[in-house]
Predicted model as a PDB file, atoms N, CA, C, CB and O in Angstrom, pLDDT in the B-factor column:
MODEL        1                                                                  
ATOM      1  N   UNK A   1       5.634 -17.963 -42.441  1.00 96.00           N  
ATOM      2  CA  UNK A   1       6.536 -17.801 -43.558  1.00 96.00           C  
ATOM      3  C   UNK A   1       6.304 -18.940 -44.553  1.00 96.00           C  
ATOM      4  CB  UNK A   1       8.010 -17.767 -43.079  1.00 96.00           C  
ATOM      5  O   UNK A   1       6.165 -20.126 -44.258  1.00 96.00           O  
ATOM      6  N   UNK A   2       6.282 -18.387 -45.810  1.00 98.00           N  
ATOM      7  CA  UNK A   2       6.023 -19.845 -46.645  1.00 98.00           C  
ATOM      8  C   UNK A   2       7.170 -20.248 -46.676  1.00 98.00           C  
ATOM      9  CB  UNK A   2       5.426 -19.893 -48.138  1.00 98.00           C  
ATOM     10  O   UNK A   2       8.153 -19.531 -46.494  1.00 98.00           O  
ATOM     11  N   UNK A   3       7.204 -22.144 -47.047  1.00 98.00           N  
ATOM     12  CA  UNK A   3       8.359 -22.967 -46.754  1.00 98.00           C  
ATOM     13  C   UNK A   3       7.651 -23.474 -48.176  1.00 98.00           C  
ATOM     14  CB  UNK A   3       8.628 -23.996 -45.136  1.00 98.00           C  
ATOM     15  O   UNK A   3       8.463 -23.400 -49.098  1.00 98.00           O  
ATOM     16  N   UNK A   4       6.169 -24.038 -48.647  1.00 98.00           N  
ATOM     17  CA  UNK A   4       6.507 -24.667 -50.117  1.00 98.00           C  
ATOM     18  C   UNK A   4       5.411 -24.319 -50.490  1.00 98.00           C  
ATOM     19  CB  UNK A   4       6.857 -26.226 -50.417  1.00 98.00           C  
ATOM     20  O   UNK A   4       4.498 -24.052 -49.709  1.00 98.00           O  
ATOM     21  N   UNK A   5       5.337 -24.275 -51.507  1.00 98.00           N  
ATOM     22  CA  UNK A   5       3.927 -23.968 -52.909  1.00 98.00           C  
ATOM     23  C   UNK A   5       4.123 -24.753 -53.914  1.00 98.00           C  
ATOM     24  CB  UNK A   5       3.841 -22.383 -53.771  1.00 98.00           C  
ATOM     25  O   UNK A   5       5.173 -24.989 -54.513  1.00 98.00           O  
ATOM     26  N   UNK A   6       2.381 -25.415 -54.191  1.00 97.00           N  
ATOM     27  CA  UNK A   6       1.945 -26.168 -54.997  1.00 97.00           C  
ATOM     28  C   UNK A   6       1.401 -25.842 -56.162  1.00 97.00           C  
ATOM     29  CB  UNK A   6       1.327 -26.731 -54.505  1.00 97.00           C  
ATOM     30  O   UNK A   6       0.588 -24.937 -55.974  1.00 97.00           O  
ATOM     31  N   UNK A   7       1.485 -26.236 -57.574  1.00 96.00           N  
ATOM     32  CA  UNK A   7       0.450 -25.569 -58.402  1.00 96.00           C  
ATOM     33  C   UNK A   7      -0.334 -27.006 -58.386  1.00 96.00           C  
ATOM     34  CB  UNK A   7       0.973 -24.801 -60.053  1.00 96.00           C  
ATOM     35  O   UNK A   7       0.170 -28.074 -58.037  1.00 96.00           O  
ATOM     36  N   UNK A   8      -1.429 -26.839 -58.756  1.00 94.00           N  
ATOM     37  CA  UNK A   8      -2.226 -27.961 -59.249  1.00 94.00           C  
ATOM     38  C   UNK A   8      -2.700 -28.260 -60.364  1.00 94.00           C  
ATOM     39  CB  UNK A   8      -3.065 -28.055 -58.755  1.00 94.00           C  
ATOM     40  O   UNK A   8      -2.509 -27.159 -60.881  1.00 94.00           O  
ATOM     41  N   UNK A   9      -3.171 -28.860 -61.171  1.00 91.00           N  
ATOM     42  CA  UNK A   9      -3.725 -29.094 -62.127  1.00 91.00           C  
ATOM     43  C   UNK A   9      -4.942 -28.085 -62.793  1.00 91.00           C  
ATOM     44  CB  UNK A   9      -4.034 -30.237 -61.819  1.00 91.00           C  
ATOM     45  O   UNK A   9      -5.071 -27.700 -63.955  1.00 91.00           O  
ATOM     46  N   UNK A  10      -5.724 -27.835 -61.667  1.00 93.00           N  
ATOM     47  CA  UNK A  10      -7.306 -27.359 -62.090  1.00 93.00           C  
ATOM     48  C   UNK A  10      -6.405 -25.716 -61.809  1.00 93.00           C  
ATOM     49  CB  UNK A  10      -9.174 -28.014 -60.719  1.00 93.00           C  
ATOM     50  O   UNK A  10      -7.094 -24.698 -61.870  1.00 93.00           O  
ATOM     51  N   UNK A  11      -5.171 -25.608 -61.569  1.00 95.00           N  
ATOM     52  CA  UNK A  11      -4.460 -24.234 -61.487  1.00 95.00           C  
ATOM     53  C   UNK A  11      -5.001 -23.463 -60.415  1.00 95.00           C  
ATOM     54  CB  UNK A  11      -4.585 -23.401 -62.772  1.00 95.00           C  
ATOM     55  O   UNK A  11      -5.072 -22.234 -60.448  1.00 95.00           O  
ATOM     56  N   UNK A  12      -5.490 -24.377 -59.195  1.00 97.00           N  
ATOM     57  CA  UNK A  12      -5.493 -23.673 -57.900  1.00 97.00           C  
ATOM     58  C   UNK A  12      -3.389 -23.689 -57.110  1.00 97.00           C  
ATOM     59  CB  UNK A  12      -6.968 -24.855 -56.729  1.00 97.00           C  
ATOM     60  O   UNK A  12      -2.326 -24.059 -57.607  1.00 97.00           O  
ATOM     61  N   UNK A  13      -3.676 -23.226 -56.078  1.00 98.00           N  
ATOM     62  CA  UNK A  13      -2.055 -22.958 -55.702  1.00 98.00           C  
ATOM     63  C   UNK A  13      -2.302 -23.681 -53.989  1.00 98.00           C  
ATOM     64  CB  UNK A  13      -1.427 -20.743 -55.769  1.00 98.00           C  
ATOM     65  O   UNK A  13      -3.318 -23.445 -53.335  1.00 98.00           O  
ATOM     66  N   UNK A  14      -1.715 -24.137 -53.732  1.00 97.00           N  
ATOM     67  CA  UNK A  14      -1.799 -24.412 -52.283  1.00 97.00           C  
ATOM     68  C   UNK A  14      -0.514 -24.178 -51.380  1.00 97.00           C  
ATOM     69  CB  UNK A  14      -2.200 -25.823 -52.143  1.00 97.00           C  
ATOM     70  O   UNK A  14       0.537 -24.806 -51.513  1.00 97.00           O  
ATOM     71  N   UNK A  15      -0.746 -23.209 -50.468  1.00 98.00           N  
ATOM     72  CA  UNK A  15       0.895 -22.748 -49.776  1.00 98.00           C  
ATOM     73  C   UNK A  15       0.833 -23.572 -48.261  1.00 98.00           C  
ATOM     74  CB  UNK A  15       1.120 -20.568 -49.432  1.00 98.00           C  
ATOM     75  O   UNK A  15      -0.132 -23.996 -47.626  1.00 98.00           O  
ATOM     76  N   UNK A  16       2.129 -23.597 -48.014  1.00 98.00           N  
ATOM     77  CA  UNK A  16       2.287 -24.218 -46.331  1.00 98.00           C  
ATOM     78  C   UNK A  16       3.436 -23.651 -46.113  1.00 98.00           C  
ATOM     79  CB  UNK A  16       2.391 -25.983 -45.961  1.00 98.00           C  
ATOM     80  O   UNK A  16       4.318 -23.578 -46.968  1.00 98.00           O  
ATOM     81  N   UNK A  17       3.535 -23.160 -44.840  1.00 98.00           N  
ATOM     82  CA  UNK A  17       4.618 -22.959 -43.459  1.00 98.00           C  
ATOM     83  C   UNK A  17       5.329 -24.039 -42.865  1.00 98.00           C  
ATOM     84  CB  UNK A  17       3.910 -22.459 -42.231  1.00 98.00           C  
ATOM     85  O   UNK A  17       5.071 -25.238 -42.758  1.00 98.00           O  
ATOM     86  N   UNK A  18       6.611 -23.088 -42.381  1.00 97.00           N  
ATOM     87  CA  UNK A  18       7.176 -24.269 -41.662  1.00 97.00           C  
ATOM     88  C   UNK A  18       6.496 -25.306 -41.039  1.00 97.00           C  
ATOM     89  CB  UNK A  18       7.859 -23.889 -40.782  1.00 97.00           C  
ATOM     90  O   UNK A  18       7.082 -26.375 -41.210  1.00 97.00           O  
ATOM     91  N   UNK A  19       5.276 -25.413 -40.248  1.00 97.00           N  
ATOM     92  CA  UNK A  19       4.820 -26.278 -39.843  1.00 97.00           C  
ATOM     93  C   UNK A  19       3.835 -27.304 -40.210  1.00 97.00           C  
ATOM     94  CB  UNK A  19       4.666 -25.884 -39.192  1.00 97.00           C  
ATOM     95  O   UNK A  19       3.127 -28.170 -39.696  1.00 97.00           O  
ATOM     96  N   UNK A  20       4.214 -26.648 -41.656  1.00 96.00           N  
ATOM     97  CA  UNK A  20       3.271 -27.708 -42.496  1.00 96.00           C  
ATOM     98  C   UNK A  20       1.502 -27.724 -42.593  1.00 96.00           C  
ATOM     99  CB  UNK A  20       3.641 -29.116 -41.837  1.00 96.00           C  
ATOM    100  O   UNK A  20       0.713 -28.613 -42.915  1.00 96.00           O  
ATOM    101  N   UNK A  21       1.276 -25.997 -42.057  1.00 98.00           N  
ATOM    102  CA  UNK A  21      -0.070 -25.830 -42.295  1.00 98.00           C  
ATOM    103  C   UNK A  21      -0.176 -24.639 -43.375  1.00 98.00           C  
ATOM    104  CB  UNK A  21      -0.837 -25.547 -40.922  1.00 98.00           C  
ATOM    105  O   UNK A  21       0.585 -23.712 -43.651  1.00 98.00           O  
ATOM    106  N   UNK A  22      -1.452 -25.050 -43.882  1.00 98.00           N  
ATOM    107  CA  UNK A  22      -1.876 -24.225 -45.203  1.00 98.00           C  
ATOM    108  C   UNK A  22      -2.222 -22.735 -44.834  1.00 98.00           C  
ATOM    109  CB  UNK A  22      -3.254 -24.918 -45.950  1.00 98.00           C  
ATOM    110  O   UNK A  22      -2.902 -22.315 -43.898  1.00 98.00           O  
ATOM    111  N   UNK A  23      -1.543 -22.032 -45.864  1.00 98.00           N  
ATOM    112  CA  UNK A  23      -1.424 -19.918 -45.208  1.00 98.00           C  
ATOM    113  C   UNK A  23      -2.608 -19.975 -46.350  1.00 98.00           C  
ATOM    114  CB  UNK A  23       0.669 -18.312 -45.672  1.00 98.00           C  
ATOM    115  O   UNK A  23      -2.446 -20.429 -47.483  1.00 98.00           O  
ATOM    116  N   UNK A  24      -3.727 -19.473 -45.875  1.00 97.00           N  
ATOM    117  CA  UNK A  24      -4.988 -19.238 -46.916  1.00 97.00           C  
ATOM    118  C   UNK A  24      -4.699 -18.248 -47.739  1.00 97.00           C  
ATOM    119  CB  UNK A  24      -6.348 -18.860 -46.296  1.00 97.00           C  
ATOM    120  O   UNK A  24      -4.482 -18.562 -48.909  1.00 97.00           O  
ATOM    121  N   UNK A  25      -4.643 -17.215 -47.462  1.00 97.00           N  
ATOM    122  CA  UNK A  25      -4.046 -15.796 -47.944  1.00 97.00           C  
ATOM    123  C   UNK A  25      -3.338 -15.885 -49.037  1.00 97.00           C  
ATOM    124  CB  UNK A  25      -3.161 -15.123 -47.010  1.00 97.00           C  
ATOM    125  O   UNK A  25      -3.448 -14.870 -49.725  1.00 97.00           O  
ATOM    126  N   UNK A  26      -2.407 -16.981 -49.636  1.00 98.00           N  
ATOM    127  CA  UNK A  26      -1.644 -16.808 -50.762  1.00 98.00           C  
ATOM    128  C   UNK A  26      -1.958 -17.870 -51.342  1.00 98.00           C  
ATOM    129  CB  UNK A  26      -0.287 -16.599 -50.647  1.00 98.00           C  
ATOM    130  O   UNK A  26      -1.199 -18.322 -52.199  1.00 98.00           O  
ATOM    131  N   UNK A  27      -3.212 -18.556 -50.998  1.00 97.00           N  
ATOM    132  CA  UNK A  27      -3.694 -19.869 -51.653  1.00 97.00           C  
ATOM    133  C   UNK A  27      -5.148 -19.469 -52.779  1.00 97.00           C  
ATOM    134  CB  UNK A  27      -4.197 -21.070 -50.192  1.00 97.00           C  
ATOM    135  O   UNK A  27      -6.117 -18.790 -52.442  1.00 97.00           O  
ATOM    136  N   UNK A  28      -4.955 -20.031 -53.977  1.00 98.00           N  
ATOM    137  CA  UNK A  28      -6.427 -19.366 -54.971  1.00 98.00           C  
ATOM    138  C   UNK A  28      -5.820 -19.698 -56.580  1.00 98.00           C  
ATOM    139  CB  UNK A  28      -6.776 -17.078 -54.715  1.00 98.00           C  
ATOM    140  O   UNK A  28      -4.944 -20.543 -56.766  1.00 98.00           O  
ATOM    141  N   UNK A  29      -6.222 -19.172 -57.300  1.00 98.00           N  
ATOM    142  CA  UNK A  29      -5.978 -19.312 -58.921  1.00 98.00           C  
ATOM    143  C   UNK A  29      -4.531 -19.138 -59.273  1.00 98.00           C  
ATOM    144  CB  UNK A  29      -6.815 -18.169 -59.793  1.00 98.00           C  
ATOM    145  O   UNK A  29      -4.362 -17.971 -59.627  1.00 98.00           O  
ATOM    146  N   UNK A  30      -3.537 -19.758 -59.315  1.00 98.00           N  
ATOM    147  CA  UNK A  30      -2.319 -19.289 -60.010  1.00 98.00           C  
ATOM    148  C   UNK A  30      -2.373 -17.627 -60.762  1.00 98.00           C  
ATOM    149  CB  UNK A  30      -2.066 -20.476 -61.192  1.00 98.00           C  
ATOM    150  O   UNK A  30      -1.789 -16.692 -60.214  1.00 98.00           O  
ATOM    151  N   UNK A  31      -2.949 -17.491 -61.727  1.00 97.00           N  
ATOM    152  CA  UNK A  31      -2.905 -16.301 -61.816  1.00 97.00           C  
ATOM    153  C   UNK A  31      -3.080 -14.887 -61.212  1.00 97.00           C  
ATOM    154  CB  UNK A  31      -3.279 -16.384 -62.351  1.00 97.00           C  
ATOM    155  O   UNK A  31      -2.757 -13.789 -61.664  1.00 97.00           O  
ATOM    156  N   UNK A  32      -3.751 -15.278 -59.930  1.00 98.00           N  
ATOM    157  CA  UNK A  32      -4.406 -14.183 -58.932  1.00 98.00           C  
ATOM    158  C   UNK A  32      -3.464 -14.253 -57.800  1.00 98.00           C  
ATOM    159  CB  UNK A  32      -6.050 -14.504 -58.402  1.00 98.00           C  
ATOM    160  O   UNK A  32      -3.210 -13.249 -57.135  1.00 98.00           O  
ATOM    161  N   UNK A  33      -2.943 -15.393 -57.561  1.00 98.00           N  
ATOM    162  CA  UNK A  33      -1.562 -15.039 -56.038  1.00 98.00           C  
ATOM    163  C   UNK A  33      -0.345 -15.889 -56.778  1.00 98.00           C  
ATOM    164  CB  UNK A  33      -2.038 -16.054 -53.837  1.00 98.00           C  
ATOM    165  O   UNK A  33       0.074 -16.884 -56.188  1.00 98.00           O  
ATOM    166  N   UNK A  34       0.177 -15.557 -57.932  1.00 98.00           N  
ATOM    167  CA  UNK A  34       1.979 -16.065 -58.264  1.00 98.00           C  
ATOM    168  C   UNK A  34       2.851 -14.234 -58.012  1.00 98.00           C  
ATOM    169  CB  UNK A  34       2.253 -16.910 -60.772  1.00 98.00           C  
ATOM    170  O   UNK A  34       4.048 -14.008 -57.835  1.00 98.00           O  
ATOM    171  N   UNK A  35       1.759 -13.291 -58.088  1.00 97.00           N  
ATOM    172  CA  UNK A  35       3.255 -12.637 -57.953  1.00 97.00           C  
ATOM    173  C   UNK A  35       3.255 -12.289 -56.544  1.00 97.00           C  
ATOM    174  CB  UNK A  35       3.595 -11.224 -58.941  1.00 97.00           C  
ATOM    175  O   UNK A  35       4.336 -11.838 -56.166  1.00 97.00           O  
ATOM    176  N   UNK A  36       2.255 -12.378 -55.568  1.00 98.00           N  
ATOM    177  CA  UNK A  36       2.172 -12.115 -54.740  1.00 98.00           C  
ATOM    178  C   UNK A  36       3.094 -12.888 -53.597  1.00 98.00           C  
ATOM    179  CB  UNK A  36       1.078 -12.047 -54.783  1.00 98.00           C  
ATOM    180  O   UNK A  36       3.663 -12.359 -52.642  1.00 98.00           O  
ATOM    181  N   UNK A  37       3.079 -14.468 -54.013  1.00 98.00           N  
ATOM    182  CA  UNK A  37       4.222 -15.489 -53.951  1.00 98.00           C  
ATOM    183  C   UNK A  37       5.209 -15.239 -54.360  1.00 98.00           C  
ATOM    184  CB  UNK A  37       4.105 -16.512 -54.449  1.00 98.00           C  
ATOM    185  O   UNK A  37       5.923 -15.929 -53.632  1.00 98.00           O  
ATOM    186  N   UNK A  38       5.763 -14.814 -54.923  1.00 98.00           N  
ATOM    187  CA  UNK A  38       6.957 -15.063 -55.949  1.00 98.00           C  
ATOM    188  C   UNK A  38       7.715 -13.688 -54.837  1.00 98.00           C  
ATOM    189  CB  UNK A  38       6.565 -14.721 -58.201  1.00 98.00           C  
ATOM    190  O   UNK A  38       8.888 -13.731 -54.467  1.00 98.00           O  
ATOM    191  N   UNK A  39       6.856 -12.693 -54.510  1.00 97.00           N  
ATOM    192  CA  UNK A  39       7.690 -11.545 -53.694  1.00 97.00           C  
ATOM    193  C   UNK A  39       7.580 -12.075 -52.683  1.00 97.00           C  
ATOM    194  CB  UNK A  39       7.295 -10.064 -53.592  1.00 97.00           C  
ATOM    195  O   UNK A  39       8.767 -11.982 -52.368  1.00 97.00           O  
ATOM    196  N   UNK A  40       6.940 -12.801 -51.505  1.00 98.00           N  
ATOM    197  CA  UNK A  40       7.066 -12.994 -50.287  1.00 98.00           C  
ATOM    198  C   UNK A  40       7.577 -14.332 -49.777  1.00 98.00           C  
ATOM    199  CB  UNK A  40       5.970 -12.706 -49.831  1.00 98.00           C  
ATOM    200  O   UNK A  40       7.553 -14.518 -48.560  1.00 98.00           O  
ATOM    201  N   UNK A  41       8.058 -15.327 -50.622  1.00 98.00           N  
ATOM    202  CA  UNK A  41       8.347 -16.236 -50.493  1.00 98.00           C  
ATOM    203  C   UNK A  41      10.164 -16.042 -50.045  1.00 98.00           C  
ATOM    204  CB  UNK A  41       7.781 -16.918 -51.659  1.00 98.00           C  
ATOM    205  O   UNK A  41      10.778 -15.077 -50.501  1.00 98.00           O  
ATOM    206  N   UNK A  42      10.597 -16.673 -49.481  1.00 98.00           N  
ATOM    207  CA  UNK A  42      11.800 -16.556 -48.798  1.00 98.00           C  
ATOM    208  C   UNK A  42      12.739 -17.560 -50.059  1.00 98.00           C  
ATOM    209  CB  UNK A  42      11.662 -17.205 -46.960  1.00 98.00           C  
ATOM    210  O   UNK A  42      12.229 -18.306 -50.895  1.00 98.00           O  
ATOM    211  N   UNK A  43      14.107 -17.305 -49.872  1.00 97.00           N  
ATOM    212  CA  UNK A  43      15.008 -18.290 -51.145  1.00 97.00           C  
ATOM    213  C   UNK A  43      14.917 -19.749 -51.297  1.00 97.00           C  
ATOM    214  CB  UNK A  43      16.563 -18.207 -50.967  1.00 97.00           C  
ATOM    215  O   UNK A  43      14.883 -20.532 -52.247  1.00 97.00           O  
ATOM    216  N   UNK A  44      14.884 -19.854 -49.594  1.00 97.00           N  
ATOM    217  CA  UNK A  44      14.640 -21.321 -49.464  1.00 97.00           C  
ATOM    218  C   UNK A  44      13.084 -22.000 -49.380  1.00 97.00           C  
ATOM    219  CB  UNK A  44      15.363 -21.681 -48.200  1.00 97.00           C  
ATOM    220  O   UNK A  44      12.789 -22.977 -48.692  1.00 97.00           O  
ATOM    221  N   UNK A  45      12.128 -21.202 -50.293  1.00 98.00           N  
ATOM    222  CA  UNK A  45      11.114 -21.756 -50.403  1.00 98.00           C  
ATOM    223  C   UNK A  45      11.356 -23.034 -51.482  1.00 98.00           C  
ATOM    224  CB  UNK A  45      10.141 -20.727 -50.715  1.00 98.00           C  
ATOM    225  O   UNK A  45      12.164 -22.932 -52.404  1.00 98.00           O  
ATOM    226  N   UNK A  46      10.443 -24.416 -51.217  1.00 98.00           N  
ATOM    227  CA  UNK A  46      10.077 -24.834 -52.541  1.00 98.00           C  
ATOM    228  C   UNK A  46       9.100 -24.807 -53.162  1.00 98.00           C  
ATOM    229  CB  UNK A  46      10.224 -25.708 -52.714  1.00 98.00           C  
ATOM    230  O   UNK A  46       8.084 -24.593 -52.501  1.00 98.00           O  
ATOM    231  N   UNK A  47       8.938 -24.992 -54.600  1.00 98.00           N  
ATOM    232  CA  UNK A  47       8.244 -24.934 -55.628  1.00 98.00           C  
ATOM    233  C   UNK A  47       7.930 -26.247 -56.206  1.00 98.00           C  
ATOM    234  CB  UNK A  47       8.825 -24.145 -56.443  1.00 98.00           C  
ATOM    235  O   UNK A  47       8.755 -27.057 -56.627  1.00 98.00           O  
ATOM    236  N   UNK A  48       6.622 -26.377 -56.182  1.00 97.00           N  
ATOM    237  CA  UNK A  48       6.210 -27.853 -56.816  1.00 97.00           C  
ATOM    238  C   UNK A  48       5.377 -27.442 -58.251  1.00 97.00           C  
ATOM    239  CB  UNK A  48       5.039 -28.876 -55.585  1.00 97.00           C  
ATOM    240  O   UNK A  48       5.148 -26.295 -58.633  1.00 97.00           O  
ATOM    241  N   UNK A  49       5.025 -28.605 -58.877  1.00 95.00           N  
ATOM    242  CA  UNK A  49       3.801 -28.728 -59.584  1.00 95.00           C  
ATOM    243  C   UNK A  49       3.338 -29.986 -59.475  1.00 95.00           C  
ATOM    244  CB  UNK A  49       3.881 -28.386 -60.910  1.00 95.00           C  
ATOM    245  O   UNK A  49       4.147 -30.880 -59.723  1.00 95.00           O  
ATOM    246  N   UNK A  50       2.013 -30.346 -59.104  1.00 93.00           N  
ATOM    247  CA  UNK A  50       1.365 -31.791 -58.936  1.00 93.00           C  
ATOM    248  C   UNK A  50       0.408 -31.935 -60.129  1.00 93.00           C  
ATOM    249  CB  UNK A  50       0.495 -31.989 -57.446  1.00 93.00           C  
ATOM    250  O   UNK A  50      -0.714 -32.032 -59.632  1.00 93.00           O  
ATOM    251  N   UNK A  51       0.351 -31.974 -60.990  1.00 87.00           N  
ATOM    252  CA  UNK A  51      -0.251 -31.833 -62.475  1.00 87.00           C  
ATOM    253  C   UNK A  51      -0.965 -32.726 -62.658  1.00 87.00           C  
ATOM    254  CB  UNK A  51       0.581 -31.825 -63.592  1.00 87.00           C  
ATOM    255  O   UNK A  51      -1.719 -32.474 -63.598  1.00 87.00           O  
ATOM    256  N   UNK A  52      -1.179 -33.977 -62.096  1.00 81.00           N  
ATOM    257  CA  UNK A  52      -1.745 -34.936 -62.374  1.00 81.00           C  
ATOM    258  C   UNK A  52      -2.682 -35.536 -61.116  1.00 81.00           C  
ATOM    259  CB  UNK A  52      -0.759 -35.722 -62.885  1.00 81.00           C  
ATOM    260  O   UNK A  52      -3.676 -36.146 -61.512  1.00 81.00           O  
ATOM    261  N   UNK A  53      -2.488 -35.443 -59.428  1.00 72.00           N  
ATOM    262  CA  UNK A  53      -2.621 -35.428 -58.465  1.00 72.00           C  
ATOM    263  C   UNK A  53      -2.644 -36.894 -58.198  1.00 72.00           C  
ATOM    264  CB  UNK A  53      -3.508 -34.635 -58.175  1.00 72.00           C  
ATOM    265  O   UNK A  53      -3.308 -37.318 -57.252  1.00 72.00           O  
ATOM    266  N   UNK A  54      -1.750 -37.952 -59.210  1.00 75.00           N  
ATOM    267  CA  UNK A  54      -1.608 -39.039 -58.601  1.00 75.00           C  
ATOM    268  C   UNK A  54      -0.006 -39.817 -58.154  1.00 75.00           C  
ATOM    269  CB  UNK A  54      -2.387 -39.767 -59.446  1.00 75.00           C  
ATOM    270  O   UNK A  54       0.071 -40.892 -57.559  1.00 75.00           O  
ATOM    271  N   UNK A  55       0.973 -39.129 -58.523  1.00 78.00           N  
ATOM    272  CA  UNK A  55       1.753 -39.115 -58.558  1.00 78.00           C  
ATOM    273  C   UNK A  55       2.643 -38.228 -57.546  1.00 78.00           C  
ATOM    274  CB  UNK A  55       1.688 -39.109 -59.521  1.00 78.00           C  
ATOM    275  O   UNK A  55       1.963 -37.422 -56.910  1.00 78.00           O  
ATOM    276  N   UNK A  56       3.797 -38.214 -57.314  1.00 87.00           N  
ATOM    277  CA  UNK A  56       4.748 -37.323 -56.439  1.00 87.00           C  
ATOM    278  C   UNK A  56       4.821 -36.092 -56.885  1.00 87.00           C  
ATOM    279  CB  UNK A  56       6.107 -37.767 -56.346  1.00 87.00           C  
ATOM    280  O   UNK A  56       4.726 -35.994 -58.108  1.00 87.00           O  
ATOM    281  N   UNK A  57       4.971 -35.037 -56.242  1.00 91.00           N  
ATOM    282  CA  UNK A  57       4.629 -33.491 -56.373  1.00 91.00           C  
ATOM    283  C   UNK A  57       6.156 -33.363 -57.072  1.00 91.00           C  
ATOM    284  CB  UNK A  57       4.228 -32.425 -54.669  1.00 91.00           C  
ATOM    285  O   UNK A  57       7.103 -33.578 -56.315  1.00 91.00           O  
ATOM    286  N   UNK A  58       6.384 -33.098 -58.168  1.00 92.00           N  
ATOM    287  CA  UNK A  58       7.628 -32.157 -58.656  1.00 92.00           C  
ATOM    288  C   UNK A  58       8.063 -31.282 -58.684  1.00 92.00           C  
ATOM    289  CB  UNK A  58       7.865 -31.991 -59.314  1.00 92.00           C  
ATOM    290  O   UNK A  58       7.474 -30.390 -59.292  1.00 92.00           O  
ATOM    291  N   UNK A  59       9.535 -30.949 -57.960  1.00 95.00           N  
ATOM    292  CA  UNK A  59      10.180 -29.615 -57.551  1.00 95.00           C  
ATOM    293  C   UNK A  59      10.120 -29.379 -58.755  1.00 95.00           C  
ATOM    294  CB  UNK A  59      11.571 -29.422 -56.804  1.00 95.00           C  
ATOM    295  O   UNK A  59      10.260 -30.220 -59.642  1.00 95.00           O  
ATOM    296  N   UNK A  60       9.771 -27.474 -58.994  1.00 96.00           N  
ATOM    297  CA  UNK A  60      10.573 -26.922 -59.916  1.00 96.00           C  
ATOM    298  C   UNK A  60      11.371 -25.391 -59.501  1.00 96.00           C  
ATOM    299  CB  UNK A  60       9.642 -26.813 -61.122  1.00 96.00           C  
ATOM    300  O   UNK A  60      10.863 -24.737 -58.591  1.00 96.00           O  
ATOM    301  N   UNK A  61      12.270 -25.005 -60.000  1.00 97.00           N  
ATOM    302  CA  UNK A  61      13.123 -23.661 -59.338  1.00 97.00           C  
ATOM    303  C   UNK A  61      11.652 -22.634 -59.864  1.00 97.00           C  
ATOM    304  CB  UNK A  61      15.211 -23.147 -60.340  1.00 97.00           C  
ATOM    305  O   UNK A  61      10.790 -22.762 -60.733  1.00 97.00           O  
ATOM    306  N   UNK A  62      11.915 -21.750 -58.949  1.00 96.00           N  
ATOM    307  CA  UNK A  62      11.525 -20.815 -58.198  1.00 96.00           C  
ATOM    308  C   UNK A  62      11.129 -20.272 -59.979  1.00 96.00           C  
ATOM    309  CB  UNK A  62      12.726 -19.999 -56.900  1.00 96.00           C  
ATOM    310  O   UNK A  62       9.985 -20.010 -60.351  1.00 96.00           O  
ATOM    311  N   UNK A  63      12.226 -20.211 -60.767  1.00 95.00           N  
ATOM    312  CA  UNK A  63      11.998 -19.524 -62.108  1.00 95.00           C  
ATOM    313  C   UNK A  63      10.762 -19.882 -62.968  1.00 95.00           C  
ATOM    314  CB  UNK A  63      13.160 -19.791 -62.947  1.00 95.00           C  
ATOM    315  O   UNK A  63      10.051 -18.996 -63.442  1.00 95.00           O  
ATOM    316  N   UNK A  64      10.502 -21.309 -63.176  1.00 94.00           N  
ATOM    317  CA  UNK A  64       9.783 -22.293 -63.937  1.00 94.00           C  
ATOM    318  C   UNK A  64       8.206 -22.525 -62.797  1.00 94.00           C  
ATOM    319  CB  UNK A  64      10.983 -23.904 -64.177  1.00 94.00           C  
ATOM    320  O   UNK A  64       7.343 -23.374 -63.019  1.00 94.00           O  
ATOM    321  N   UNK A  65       8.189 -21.731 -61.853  1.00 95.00           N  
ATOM    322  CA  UNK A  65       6.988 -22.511 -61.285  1.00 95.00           C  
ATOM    323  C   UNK A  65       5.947 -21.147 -62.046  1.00 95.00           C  
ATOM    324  CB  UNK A  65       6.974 -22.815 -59.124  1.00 95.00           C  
ATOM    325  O   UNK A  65       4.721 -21.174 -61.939  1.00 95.00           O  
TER     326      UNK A  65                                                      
ENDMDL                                                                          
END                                                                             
């Protein structure tokens, strides 16, 4: 089950599970797996963006990612 999703900078996506390992399957280009995320992701998923990759990953709601 996804628990959080990353966008990145170069606009790859990186997902993880409760246990804190990466689900390949919904991981790739932002544009090619957000809606695919956006439906299978549970309420209490979080949503980041790491935009810069030197800094702390920033929550954003579920709406804005």
């Amino acid at each position: 089950m996804i628990e959080s999703v990353i966008r990145c900078p170069n606009d790859m996506v990186i997902v993880f599970d409760e246990d804190e390992e990466q689900i390949p399957q919904y991981q790739g280009r932002y544009g090619e797996v957000k809606r695919r995320i956006l439906e299978d992701a549970p309420p209490g998923a979080v949503f980041g963006h790491w935009f810069d990759f030197e800094t702390d990953i920033r929550t954003v709601p579920r709406e804005e990612w």
